[in-house]
C-alpha positions in Angstrom: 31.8 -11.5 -11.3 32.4 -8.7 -13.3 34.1 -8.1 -16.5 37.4 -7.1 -14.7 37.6 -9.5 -12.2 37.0 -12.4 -14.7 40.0 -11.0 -16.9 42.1 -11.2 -13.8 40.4 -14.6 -12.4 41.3 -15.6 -16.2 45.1 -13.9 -15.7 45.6 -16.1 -12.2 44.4 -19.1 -12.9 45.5 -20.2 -16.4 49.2 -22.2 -17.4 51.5 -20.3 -18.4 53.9 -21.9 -20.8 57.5 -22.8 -19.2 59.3 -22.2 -22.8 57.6 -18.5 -23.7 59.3 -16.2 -22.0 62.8 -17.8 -22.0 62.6 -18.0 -25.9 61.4 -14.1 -26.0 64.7 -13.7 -23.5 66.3 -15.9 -26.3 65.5 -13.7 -28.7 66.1 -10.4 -27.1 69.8 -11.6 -26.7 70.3 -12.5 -30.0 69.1 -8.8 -30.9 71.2 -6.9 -28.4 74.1 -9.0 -29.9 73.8 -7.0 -32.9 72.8 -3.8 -31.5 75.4 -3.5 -29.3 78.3 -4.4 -31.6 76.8 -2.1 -33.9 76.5 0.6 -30.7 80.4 -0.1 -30.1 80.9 0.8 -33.8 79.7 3.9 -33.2 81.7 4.6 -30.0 84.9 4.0 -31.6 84.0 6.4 -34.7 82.9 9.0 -31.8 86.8 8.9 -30.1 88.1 9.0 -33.2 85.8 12.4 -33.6 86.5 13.7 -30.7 90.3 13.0 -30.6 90.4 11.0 -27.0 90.4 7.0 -26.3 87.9 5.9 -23.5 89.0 3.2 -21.5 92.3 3.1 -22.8 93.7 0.0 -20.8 90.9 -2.6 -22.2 92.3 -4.5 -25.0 90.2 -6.2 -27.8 91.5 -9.6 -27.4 91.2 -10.0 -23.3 87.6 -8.3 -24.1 86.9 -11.4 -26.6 88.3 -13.8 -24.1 86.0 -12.8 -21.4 83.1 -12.8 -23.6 84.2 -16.4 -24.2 84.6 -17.5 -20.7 81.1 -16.0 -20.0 79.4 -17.7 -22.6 81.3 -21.1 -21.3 80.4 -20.4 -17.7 76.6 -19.7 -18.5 76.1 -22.6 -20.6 77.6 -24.5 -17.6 75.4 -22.9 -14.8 72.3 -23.3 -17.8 73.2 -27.6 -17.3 74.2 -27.8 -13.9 70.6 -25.4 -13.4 68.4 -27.8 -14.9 69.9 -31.2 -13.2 69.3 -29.7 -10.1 65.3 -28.7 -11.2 64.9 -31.7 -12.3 66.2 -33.6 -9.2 63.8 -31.1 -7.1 60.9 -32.7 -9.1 61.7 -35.8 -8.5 62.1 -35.5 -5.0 59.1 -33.3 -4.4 56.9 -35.3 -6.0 58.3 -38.7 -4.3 58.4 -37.4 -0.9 55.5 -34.3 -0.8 53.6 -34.6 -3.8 52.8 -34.6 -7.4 51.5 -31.2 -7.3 54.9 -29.5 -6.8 55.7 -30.6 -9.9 53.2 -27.7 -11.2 54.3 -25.4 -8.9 57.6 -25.5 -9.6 56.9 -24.8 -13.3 54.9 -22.4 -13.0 57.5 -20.3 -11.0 58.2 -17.1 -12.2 61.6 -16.9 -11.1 62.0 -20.3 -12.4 61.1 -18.8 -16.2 63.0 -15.7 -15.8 66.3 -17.8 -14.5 66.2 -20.0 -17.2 65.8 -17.5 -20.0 68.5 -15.5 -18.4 71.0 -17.7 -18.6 70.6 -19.2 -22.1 70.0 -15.5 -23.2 73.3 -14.4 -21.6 75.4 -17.4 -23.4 73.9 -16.8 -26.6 74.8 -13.4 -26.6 78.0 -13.7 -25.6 78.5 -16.1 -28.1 77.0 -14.1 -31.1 78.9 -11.6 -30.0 82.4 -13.4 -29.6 81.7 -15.4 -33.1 81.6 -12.2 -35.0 85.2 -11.1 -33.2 86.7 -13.8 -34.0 85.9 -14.9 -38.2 85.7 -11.2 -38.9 88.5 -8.9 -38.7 86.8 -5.6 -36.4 87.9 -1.7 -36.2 86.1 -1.3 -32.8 86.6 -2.5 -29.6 83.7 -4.3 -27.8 83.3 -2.4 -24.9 80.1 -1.6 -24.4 79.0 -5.4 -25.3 81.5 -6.4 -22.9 80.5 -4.0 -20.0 76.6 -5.1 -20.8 78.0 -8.9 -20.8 79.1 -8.2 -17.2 76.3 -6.7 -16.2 74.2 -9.7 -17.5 76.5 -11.9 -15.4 75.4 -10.0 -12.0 71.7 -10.2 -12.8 72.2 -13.9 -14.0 74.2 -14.3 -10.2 71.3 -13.2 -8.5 69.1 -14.7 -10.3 70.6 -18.2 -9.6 70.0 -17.5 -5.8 66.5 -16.4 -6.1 65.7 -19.7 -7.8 67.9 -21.6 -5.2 65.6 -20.0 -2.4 62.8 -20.2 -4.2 63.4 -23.9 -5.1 64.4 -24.9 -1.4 61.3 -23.3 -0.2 58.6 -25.3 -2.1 60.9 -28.3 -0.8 60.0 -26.7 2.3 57.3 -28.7 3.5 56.9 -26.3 6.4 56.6 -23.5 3.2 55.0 -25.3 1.0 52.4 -25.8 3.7 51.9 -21.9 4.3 52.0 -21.0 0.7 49.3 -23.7 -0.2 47.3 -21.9 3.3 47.5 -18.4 1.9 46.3 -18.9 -1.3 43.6 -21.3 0.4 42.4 -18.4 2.2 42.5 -15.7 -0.3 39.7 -18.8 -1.9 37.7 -18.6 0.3 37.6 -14.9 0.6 36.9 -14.7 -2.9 34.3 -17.1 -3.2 32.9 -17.2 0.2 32.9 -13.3 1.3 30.2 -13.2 3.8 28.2 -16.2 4.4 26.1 -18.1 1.7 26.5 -17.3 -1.9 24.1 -15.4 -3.8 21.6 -17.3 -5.8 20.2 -14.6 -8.1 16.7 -13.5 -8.6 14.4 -14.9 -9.5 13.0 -15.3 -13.6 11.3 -13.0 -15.3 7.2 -14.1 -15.8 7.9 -14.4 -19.2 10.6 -16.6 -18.4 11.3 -20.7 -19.0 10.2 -22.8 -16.6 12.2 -25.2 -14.8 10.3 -28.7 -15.4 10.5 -29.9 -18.5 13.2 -31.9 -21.1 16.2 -29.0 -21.4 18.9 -28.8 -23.7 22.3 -30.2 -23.2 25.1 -28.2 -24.1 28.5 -30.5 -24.4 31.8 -30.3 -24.4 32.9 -31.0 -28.0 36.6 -30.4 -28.8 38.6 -30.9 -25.4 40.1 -27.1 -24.5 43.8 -26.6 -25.6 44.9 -25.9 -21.5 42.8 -28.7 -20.0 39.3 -30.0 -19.7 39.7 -29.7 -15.6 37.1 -26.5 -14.9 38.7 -23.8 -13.0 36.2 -21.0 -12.8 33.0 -19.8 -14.5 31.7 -15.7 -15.3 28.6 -16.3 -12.9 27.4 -12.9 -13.6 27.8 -13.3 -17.6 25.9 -16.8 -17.8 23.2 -14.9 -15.9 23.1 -12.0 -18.2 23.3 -14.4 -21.2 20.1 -16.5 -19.5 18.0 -13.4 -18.7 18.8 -11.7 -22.4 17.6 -15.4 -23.9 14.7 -15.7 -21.6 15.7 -19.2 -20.5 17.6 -21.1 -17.5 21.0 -22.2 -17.9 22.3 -24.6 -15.2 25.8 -25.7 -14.5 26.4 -29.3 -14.8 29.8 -30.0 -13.6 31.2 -28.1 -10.2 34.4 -26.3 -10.6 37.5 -28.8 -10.4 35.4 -31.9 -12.0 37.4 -33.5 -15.0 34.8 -33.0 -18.0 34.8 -35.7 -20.7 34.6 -35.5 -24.3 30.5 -35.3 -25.1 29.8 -34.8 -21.1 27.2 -32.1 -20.4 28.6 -28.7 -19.4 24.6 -26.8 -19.2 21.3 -27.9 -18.9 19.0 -24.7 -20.6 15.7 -25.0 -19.5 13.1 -23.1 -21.8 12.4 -22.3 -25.6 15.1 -24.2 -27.9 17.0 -22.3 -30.4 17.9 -19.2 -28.4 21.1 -20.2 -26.9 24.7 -19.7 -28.2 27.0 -22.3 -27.6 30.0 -20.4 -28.3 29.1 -17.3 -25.9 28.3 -20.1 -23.2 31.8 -21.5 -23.7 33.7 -18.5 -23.6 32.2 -18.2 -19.9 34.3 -20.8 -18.6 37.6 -21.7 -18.1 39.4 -25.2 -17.8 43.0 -26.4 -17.0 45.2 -29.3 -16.5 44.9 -30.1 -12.6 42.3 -28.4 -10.6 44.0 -25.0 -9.2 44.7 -24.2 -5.6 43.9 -20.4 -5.8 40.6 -21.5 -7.7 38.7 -22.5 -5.2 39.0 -24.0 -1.3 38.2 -27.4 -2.4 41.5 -27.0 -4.4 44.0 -25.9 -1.5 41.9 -28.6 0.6 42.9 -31.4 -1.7 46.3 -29.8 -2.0 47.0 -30.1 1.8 45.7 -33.4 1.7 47.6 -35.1 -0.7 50.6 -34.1 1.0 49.4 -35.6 4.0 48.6 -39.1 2.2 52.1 -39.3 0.9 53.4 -38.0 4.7 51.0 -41.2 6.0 52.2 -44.0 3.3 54.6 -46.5 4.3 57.1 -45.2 2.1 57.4 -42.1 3.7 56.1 -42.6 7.2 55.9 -39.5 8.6 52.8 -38.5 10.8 54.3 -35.5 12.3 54.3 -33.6 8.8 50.5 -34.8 8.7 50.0 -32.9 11.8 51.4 -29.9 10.3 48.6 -30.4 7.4 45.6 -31.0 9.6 46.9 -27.4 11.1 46.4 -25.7 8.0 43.6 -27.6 7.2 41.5 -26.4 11.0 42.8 -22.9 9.7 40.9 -23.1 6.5 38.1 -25.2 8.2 37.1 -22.3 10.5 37.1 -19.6 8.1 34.5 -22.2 5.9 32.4 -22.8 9.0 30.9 -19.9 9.4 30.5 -19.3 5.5 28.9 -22.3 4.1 25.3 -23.3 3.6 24.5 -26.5 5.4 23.5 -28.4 1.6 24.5 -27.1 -1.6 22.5 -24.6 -2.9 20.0 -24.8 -5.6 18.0 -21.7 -6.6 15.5 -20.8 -9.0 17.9 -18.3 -10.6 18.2 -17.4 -14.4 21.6 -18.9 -13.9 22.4 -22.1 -11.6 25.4 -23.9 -10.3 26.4 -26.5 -7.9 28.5 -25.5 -4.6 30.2 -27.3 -2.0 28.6 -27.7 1.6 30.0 -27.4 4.9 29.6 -31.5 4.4 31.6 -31.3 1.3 34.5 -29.5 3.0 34.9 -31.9 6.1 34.8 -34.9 3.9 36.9 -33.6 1.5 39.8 -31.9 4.4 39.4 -34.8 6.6 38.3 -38.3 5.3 40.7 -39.4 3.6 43.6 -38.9 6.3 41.4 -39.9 8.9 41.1 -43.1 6.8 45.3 -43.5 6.5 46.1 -42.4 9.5 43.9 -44.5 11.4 46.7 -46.1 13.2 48.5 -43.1 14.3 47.7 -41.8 17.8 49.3 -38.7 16.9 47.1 -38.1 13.7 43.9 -39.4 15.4 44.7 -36.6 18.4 45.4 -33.8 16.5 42.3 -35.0 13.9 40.0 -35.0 17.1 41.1 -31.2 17.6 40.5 -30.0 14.6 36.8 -31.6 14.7 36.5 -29.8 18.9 37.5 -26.7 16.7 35.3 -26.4 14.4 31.8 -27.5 16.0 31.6 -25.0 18.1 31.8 -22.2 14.8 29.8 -24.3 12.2 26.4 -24.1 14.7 24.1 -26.8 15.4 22.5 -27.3 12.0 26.1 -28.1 10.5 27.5 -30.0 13.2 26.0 -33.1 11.8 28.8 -34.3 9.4 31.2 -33.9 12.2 29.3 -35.3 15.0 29.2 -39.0 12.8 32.8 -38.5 11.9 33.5 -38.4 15.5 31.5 -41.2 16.9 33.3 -43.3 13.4 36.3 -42.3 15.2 35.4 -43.9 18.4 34.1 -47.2 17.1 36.9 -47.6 15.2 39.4 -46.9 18.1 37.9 -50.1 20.0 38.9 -52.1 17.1 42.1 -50.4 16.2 43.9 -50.2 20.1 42.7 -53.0 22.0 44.4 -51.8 25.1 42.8 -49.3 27.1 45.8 -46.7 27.0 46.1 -46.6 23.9 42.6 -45.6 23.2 42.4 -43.4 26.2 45.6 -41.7 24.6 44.2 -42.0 20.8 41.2 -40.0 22.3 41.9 -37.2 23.3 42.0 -34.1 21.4 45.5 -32.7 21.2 46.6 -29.8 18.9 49.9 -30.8 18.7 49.3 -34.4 18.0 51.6 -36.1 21.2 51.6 -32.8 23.5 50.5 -34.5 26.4 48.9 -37.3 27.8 45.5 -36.1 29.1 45.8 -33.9 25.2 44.1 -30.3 25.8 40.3 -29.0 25.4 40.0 -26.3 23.4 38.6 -23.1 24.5 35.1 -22.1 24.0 34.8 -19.6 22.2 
């Protein structure tokens, strides 16, 4: 990718800190607490000028008490806000997943509210602490008119984060959020069939046998040591300008240990720079959903493990996964090389098969919702989707998981209608008995 499109890869997929921008909020209030005091100084010295008294019916000490009632009811919405985020954790990650933990923090509503608020009630309170233990010539009206103003935007505020909040509950949202940004993945890194390899070495150029040099990761990264994304184009550049081969060791999402290799450079020793190979990549805490499909794959499933586990046990909202999971499925089909790719580029990397993307979308609720009928019906549509898109030299890694499915329905449902109902490929899981054939297409 180029240099613009790795500064906004860079921009999308790194953490933002929760506490930043409600401390710069923070500080901004404690600012306009003096500026606009200082402002209403000025304002009273201006009528005084000019002769006249604006807004003659606002007195000085109902202004000072409703600056103090607005401080007490934002530190009071600031509380009640944050018990109820908190609970939303809590219940997200008992009864969807772990991962909405993240999402919810990195919310930017969810910032913005919470800086809001405590900016408001500090302001008001700076600014009703120097009415009341200092004797004023001015009233506060502008700083009382802002305060008010504050209080709308902090109103609206609080029900942007309430919808916001309710929809990552959601699971039906959740589901279609964690979809679109699965798609806009594959887009990105899938555009129109299989990924470039590069050309090929100079003559000049390293070979590839031989004993290379590792390059390893040293001091863990400050935002994560999970790999998010890599310059492709850069590490080529850097390879071709040092006449060697750098490969990739790790594929983007792998956790990468302290001393584990991150390249193997193939060619004359003592021409690469570690620190320009380092700034080429980019890690995090968790592996991202917008970073790659594997990500929103693993997403989707997780919250279809915890739908499947007997403390939740609820196989209809796994159904409503494996329907976002055929989505991004068929858009991979048609996109993805039957092995990973290997190349004899100045610049290699591992990628993800069409292999990769069934195990990893399917296995493992194939595995826990074995007992389900509904799950195994709507499992068996997604694979009667697919094989017809992914062509005969990918339909392997379904074909097996299909003919697992039927051996292991003669030892799961002993009775006949239960395998003749278990199946049968059904979109909807339980639509009907016979289930439904796709179309051709």
């Amino acid at each position: 990718m180029g240099g613009w499109r790795w500064y906004r890869t860079r921009r999308r997929l790194r953490t933002h800190r929760v506490w930043k921008l409600p401390v710069v909020l923070l500080l901004v209030g404690l600012f306009l607490s003096w500026l606009l005091p200082a402002a209403d100084r000025e304002f009273t010295h201006l009528q005084r000028d000019v002769g006249e008294q604006f807004f003659p019916h606002l007195d000085s000490g109902s202004m000072s008490t409703l600056l103090g009632a607005v401080a007490g009811g934002m530190i009071t919405l600031t509380g009640l806000v944050f018990t109820a985020l908190t609970l939303a954790m809590q219940f997200g990650a008992a009864q969807l997943s772990v991962r909405v933990v993240p999402i919810l923090q990195q919310e930017p509503v969810m910032r913005w509210a919470m800086g809001t608020f405590m900016a408001t009630f500090v302001y008001t309170l700076m600014v009703s602490v120097r009415l009341a233990v200092r004797e004023e010539d001015y009233r506060p009206v502008l700083s009382m008119l802002f305060a008010i103003g504050l209080s709308v935007v902090c109103a609206v505020l609080f029900f942007a984060l309430v919808a916001r909040v309710s929809g990552v509950l959601n699971s039906g949202v959740l589901l279609r959020t964690l979809a679109a940004e699965g798609r806009r993945a594959v887009f990105r890194t899938h555009p129109s069939g299989r990924p470039a390899t590069g050309g090929p070495l100079p003559e000049d150029g390293a070979p590839a046998d031989g004993e290379p040099e590792v390059v390893r990761l040293g001091t863990p990264p400050r935002s994560g040591q999970v790999l998010l994304a890599f310059d492709a184009r850069r590490l080529e550049r850097l390879a071709r300008r040092w006449g060697v081969r750098v490969e990739l060791v790790p594929v983007v999402g792998d956790f990468v240990a302290l001393e584990a290799p991150l390249f193997a450079v193939y060619g004359p020793g003592g021409r690469t720079r570690r620190r320009a190979l380092l700034r080429c990549l980019l890690f995090g805490e968790t592996q991202s959903v917008s970073g790659d499909p594997a990500g929103a794959l693993r997403a989707l499933v997780d919250i279809a493990l915890k739908a499947l586990s007997p403390a939740v046990n609820d196989p209809g909202r796994a159904v409503q996964v494996l329907d976002h999971i055929e989505d991004l499925l068929v858009l991979l089909a048609p996109r993805t090389a039957p092995e990973p790719a290997a190349g004899t580029a100045a610049f290699t990397h591992r990628t993800r098969s069409w292999a990769d993307y069934v195990c990893i979308g399917t296995d493992e609720i194939r595995h826990f919702g074995a007992a389900s009928v509904q799950v195994q019906r709507r499992l068996r549509a997604l694979y009667a989707t697919v094989v017809p898109l992914c062509g005969p030299e990918r339909a392997g890694p379904v074909d097996a998981r299909l003919a697992t499915m039927d051996a292991e329905a003669l030892r799961q449902w002993p009775q006949e209608l239960d395998r003749h109902l278990a199946g049968r490929p059904d979109p909807q899981g339980l639509g009907t008995e016979s289930g439904s054939e796709p179309l051709a297409p």
